[in-house]
C-alpha positions in Angstrom: 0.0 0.0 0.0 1.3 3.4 -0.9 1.3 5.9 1.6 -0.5 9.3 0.6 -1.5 12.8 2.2 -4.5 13.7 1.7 -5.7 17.4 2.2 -9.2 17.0 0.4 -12.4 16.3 2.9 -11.3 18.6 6.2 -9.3 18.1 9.4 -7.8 16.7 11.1 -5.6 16.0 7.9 -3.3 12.6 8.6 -1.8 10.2 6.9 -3.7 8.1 4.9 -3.4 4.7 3.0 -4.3 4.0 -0.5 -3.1 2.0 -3.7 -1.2 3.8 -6.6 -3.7 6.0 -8.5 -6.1 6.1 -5.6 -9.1 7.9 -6.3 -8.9 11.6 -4.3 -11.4 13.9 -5.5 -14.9 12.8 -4.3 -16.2 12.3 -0.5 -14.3 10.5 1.5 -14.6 6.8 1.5 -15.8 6.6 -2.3 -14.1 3.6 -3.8 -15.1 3.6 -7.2 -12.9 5.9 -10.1 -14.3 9.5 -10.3 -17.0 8.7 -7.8 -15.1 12.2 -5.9 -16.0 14.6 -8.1 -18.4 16.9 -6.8 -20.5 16.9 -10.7 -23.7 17.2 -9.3 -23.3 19.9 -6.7 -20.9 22.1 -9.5 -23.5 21.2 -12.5 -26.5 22.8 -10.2 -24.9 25.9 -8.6 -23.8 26.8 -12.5 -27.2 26.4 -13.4 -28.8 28.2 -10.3 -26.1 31.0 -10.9 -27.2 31.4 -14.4 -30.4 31.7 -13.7 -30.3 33.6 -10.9 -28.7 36.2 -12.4 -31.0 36.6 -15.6 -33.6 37.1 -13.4 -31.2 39.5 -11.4 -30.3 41.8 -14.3 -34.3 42.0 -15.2 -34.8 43.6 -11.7 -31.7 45.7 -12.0 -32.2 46.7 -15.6 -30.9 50.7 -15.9 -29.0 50.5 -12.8 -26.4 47.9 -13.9 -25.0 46.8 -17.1 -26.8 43.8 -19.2 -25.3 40.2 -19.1 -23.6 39.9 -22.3 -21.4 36.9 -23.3 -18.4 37.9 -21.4 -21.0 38.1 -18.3 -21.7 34.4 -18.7 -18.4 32.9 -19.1 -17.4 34.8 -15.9 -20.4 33.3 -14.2 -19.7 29.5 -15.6 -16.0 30.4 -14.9 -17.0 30.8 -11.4 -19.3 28.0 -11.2 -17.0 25.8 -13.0 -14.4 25.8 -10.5 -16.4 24.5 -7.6 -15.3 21.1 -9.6 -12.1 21.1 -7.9 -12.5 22.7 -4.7 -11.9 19.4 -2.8 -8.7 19.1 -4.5 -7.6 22.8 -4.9 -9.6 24.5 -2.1 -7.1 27.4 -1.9 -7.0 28.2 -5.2 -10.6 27.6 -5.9 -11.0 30.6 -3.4 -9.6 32.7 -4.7 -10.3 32.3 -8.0 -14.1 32.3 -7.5 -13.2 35.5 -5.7 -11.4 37.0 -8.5 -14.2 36.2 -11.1 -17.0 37.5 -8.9 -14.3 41.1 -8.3 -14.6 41.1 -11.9 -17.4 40.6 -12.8 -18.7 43.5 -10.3 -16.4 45.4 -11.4 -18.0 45.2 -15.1 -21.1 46.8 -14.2 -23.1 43.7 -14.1 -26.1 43.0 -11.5 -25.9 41.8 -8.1 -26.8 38.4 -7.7 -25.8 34.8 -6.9 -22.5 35.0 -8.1 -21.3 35.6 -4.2 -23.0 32.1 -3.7 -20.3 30.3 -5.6 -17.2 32.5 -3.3 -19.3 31.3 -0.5 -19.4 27.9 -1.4 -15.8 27.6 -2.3 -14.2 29.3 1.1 -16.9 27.4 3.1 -15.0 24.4 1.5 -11.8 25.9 2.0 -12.4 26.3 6.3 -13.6 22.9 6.5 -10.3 21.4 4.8 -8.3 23.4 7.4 -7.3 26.3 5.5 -9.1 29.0 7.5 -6.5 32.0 6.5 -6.9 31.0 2.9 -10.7 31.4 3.2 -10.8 34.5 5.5 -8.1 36.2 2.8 -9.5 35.6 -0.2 -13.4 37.1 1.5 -11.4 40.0 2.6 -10.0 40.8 -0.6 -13.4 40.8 -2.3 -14.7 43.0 0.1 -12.1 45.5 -0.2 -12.1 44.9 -4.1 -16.4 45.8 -4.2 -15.6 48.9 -1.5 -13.4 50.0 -3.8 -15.2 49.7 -6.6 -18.6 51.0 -5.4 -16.5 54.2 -3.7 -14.0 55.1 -6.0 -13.6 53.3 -8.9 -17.2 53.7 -10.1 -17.0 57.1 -12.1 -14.5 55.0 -14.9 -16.6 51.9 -14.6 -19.6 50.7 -16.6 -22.2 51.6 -16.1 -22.0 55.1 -16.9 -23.8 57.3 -14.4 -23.6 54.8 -11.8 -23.5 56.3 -8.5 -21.1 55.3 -5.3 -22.8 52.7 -3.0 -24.0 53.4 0.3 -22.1 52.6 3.3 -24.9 51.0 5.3 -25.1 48.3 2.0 -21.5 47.7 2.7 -22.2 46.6 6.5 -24.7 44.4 5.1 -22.5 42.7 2.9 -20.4 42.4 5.8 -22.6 40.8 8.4 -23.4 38.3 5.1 -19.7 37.4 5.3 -19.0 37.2 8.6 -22.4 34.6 9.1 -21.3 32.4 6.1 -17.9 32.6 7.7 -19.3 31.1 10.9 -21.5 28.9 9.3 -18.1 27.5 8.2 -15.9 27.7 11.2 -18.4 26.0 13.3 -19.2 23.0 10.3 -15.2 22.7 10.6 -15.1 22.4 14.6 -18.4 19.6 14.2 -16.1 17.5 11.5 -12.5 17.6 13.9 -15.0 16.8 17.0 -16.6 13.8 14.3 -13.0 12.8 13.5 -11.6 12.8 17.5 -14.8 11.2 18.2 -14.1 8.3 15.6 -10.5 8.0 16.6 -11.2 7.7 20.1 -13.6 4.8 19.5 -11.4 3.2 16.8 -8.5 3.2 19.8 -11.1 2.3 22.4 -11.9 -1.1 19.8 -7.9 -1.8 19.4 -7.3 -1.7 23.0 -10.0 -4.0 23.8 -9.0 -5.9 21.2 -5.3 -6.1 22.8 -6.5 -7.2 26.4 -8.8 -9.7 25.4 -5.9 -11.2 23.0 -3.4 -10.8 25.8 -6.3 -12.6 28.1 -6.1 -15.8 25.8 -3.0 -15.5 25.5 -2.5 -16.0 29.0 -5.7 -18.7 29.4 -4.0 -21.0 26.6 -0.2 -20.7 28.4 -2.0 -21.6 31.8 -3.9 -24.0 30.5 -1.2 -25.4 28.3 2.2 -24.9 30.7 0.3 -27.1 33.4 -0.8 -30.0 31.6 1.9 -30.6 29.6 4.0 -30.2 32.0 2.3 -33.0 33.6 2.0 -34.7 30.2 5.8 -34.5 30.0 7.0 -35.8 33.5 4.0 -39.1 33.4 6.1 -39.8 30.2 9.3 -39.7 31.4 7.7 -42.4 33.7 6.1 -44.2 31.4 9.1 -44.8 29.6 11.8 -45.5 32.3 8.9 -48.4 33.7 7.9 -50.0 30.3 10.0 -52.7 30.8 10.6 -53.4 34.7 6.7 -52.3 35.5 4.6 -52.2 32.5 2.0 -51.5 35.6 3.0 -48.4 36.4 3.5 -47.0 33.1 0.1 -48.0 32.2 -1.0 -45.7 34.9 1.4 -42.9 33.3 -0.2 -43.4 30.1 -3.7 -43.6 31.5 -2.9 -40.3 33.1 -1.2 -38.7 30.1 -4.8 -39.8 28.2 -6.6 -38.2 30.7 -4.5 -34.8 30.9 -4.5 -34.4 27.0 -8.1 -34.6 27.1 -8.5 -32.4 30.1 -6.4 -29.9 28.0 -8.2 -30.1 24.9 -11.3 -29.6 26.4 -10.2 -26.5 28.3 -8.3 -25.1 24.8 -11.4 -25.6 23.2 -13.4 -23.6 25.4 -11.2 -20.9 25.1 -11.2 -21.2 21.7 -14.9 -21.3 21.4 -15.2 -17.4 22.6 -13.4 -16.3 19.5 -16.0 -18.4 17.5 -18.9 -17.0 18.9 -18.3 -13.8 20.7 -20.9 -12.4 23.5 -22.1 -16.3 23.8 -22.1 -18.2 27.4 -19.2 -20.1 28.1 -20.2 -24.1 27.9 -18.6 -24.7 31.4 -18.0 -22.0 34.0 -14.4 -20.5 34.2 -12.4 -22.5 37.3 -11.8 -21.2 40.5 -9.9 -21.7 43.6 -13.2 -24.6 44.1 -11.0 -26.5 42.0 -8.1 -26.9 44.4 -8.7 -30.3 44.8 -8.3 -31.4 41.0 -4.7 -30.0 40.8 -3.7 -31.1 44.3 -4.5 -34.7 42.1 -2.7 -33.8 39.1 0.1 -32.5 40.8 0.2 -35.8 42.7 -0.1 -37.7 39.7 3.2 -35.4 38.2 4.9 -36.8 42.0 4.7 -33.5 43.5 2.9 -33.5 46.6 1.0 -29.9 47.6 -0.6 -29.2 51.2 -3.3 -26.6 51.1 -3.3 -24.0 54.4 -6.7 -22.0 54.3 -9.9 -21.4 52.9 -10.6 -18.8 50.2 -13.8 -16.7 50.6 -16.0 -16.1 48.6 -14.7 -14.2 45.6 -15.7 -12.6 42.4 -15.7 -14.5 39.2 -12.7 -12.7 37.5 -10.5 -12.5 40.7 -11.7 -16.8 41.5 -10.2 -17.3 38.1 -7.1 -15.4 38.5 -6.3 -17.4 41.9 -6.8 -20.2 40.2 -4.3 -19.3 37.2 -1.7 -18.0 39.5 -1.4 -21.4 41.6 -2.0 -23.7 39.1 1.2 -21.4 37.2 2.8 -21.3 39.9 2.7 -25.6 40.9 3.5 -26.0 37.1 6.8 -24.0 37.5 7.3 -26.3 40.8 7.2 -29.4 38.7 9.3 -28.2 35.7 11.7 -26.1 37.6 12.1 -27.2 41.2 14.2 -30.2 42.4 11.4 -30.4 45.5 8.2 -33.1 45.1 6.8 -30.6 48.1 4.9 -27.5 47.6 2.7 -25.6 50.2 -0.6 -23.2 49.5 -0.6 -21.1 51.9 -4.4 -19.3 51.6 -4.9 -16.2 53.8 -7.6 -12.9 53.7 -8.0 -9.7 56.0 -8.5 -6.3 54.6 -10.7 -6.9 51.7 -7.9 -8.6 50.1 -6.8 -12.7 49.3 -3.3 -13.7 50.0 -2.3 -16.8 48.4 1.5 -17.8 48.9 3.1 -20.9 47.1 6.4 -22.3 48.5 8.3 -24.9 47.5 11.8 -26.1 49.2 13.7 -26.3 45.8 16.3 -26.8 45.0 15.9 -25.6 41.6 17.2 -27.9 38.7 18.1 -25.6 36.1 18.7 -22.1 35.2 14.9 -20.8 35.1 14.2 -21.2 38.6 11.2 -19.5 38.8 10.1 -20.5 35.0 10.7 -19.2 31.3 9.2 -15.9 31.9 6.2 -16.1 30.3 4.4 -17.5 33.3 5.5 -14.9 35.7 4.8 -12.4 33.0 1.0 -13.6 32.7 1.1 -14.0 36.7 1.5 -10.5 37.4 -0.6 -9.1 34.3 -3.7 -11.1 35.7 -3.2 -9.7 39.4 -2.4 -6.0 37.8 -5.5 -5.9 35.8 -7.9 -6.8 39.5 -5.3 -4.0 41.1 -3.4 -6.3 42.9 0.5 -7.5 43.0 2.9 -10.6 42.6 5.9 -10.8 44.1 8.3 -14.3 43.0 11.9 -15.3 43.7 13.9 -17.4 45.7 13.0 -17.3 49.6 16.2 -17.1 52.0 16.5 -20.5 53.1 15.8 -22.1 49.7 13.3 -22.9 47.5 10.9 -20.1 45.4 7.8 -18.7 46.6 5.4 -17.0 44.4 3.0 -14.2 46.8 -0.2 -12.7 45.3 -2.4 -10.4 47.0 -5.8 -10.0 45.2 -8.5 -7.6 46.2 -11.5 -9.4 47.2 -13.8 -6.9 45.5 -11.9 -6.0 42.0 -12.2 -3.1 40.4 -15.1 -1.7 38.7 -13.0 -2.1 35.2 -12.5 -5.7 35.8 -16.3 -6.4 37.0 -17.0 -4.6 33.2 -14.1 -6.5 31.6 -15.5 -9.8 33.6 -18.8 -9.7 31.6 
């Protein structure tokens, strides 16, 4: 895509995107070749000018000179170039401007010609160039002062006498209205086009948590049962041969956990399928202790639970949840320990939950890639609480979360 600037349809001007030979002379948004030439609008005010201004020199006849031929191709000259004041705003100003100067300045009659230099610097403000617009009014006002108080006596048509100066303030409270009319259509379009970029950030950003949210549901969910998956292998395989028992129970477990997994994946999965549906199962919480107490067992890593949880909201039951079940998978990959301790606590309107282990750790990553600590601490951030992890004084990791009970009113919103 070929990157353009666009100073046709008003402000805020920006970048915009298009392909090469991208259509820029019609309203914004048109897709199709030519569909941005402003025909119909140019083809009527040259018609209505025309008119207008027959009828005009009927009522002025005597006063004012008669239209002749080089009346009408001033008017259609002026007309005319309203065809490119999306393009050329500027200079469709003042060039409307000039043509109407001179064709006042013929002798001609008063009429609709101002329409079309009204038209053309009303374009002009709302595509920014407010200077441009006031400029080129002012210099057709001064241009018909000095015509209609000076200039007259050597100007068709003969006998014509100077202009009053209470028809010049009326002329002027006409420009100064259209020129409001204008300033205040361009502050409605930049309030239009903040108003649309606010709510096309407002839709990335959400866009950005809930992708970070799966994210960080598929890693849990993932991390911990593979990580089961992978040491009920390693069992399997080391007690084929001497205890084709056992590793029938490893494999029966690994069946179990895949399953488990899937089924959890899928659910996640299903939210993208059919947004704003109910979930099929409700989301775990800490109510599901128990189940990885068992798998952990099953992965020969024995955890004692200290406490009872109270009663919590959805979002902040399922981030507890997350943030153990994290935190005994990092246990089992990373710690040389088969003992881990939940230590459950709440005062204050807020949930404690510590997990301990004695390590020590068996590789590099004591406390885990990353990715899981990462994902630990953007799940308590978004309910306003914190995660502390690293290695306690006398050995082993601990992983401490403190959770508000009552979360945010963001996260209640987020949560439905």
């Amino acid at each position: 895509m070929e990157e353009q600037r666009v100073r046709g349809d008003g402000p805020p001007m920006g970048w915009r995107y298009g392909p090469p030979g991208w259509n820029r002379w019609g309203d914004e948004g048109a897709g199709e070749p030519g569909a941005r030439w402003p025909w119909r609008s140019t083809v009527l005010m040259a018609v209505f000018v025309l008119a207008g201004s027959n009828y005009a020199a009927h009522g002025q006849a005597g006063e004012r000179a008669d239209l002749d031929s080089f009346a009408r191709v001033l008017l259609v000259l002026a007309a005319g170039l309203l065809l490119w004041r999306q393009r050329y705003p500027v200079l469709v100003a003042f060039g409307t401007a000039a043509a109407a100067m001179v064709y006042l300045g013929a002798g001609y009659p008063y009429g609709p010609v101002f329409l079309t230099v009204a038209l053309a610097c009303f374009s002009a403000i709302v595509a920014g160039h407010r200077r441009a617009a006031w400029a080129a009014v002012g210099v057709l006002w001064a241009g018909h002062a000095l015509v209609a108080h000076w200039l007259f006596r050597w100007l068709p048509p003969p006998g014509d006498e100077a202009a009053s100066w209470g028809e010049e303030l009326v002329i002027a409270t006409w420009v100064v209205a259209i020129m409001a009319l204008s300033e205040l259509a361009r502050a409605r379009r930049e309030q239009w086009a903040r108003e649309r970029a606010e709510r096309a950030q407002a839709a990335r950003r959400r866009a950005d948590e809930e992708r970070l949210r799966i994210a960080r549901e598929l890693h849990d969910v993932l991390a911990h049962s593979i990580s089961v998956i992978n040491v009920q292998a390693g069992v399997g395989l080391a007690l084929l041969d001497s205890d084709p028992e056992q590793a029938r129970t490893a494999l029966t477990t690994i069946k179990a956990k895949s399953k488990e997994a899937l089924s959890e994946v899928r659910q996640v999965l299903d939210t993208l399928r059919a947004p704003g549906d109910a979930p099929r199962a409700p989301a775990p919480g800490l109510d599901r202790l128990p189940e990885l107490v068992e798998q952990a067992a099953d992965a020969g890593l024995t955890v004692e639970v200290m406490g009872q949880p109270p009663r919590l909201a959805p979002g902040t039951d399922l981030a507890a949840f997350r943030i153990v079940q994290e935190a005994l998978t990092n246990v089992v990959r990373h710690s040389g320990s088969r003992r881990a301790r939940v230590h459950l606590d709440h005062d204050g309107g807020a949930l404690r939950l510590c997990v301990d282990d004695d390590g020590p750790a068996t590789g590099a990553d004591a406390g885990g890639s990353g990715n899981g600590l990462a994902g630990m601490r953007e799940r308590a951030a978004a309910l306003g609480g914190t995660i502390e992890a690293g290695p306690r004084p006398d050995g082993g990791f601990r992983v401490l979360a403190v959770l508000p009970i009552s979360p945010p009113a963001e996260a209640k919103e987020d949560d439905r």
